[in-house]
C-alpha positions as a Python dict, from the first residue, in 0.01 Angstrom:
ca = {
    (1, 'X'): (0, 0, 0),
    (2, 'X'): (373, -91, 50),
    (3, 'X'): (510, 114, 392),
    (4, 'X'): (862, 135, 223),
    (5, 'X'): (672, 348, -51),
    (6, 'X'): (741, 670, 214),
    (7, 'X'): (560, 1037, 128),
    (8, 'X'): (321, 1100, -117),
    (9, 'X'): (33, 1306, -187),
    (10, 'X'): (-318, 1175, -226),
    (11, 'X'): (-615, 1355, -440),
    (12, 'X'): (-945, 1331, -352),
    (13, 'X'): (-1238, 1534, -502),
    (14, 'X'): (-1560, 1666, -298),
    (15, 'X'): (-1827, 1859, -437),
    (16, 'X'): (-1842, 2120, -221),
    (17, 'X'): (-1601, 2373, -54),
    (18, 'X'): (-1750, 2219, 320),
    (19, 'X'): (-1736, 1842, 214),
    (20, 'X'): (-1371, 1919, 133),
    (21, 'X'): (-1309, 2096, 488),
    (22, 'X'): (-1463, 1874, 665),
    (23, 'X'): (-1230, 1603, 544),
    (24, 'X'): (-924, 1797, 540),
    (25, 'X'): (-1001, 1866, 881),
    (26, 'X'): (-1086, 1497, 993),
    (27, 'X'): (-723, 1384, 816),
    (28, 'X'): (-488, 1696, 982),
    (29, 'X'): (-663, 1620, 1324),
    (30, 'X'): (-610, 1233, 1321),
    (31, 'X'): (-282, 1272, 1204),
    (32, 'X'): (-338, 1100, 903),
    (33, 'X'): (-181, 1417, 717),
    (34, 'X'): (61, 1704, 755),
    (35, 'X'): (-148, 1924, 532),
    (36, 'X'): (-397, 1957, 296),
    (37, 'X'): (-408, 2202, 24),
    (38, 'X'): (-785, 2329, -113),
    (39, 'X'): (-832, 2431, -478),
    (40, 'X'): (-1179, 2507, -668),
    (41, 'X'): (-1193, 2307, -1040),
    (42, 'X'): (-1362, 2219, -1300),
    (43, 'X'): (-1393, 1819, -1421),
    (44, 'X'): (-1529, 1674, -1721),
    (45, 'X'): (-1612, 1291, -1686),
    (46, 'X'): (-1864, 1054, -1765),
    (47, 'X'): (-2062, 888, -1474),
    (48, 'X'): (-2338, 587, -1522),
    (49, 'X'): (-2368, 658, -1893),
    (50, 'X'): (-2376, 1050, -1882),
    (51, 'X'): (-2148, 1348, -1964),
    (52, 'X'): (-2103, 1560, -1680),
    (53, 'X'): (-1931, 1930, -1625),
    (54, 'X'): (-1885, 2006, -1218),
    (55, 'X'): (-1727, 2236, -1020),
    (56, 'X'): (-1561, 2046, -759),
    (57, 'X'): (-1286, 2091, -483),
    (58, 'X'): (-985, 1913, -526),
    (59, 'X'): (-803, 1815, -167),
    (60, 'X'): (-414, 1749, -218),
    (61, 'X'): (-329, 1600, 106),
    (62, 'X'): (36, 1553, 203),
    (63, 'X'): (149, 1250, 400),
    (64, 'X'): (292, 931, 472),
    (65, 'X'): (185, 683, 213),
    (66, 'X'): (198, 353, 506),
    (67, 'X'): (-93, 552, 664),
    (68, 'X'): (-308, 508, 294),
    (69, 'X'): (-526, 256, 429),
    (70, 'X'): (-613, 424, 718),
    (71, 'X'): (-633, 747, 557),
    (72, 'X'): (-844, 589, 271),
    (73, 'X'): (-1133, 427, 528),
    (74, 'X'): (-1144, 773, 647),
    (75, 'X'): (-1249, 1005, 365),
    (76, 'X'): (-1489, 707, 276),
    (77, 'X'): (-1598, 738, 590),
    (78, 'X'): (-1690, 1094, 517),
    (79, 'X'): (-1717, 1163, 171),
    (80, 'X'): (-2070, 1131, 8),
    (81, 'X'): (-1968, 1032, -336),
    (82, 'X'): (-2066, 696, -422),
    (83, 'X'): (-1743, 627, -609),
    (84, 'X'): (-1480, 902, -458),
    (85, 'X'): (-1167, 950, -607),
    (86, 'X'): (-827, 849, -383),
    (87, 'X'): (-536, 868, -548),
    (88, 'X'): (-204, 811, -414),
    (89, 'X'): (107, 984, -568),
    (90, 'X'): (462, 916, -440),
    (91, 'X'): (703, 1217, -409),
    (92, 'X'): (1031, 1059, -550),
    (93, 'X'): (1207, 1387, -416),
    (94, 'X'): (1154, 1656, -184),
    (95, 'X'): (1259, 1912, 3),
    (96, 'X'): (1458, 1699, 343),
    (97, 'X'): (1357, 2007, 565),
    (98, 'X'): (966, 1962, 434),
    (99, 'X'): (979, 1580, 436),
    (100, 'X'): (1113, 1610, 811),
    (101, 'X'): (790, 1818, 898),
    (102, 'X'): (592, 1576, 726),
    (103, 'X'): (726, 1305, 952),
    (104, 'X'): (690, 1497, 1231),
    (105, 'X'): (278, 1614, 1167),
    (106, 'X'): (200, 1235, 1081),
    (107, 'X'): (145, 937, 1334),
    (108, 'X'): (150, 574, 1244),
    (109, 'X'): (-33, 406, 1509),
    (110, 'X'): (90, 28, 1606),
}
């Protein structure tokens, strides 16, 4: 992912409520993200030829989008999906005081 891209959010899914902690913690602690946000929902997708209705956790985590590939390795690392979903979104605008924090919670290692 380009550095220059700056702050974004990525989703992930789990499919449970401690799969998604667990990673949320691993990310805040590393300081691969500022924060990530928890919500319970419901998806609707097909997976190796089948129709499939889940409750799942969906993980927005907040950070700096040069850290994606490190972040990315990470939640594979840890999530037990065989085919997990990453998704990185750039914010195009932002609050400059919540940006600033983001900066600040985040650590790109050399």
């Amino acid at each position: 992912m380009d550095s220059s891209v700056g702050y974004g959010v990525v989703l992930v899914t789990t499919a449970s409520i401690e799969e998604a902690e667990a990673i949320a913690n691993a990310l805040v602690e590393a300081q691969l993200a500022a924060c990530v946000s928890l919500l319970p929902i419901h998806s609707i997708y097909i997976w190796q030829g089948k129709l499939h209705k889940e409750q799942e956790w969906q993980l927005l985590i907040k950070t700096d989008l040069a850290l994606f590939p490190t972040l990315e390795a990470k939640i594979r690392e840890l999530h037990s999906y065989e085919v997990s979903e990453i998704i990185a979104l750039p914010i195009v605008a932002g609050s400059q005081p919540y940006l600033e924090w983001i900066a600040e919670q985040v650590k790109i290692k050399d």
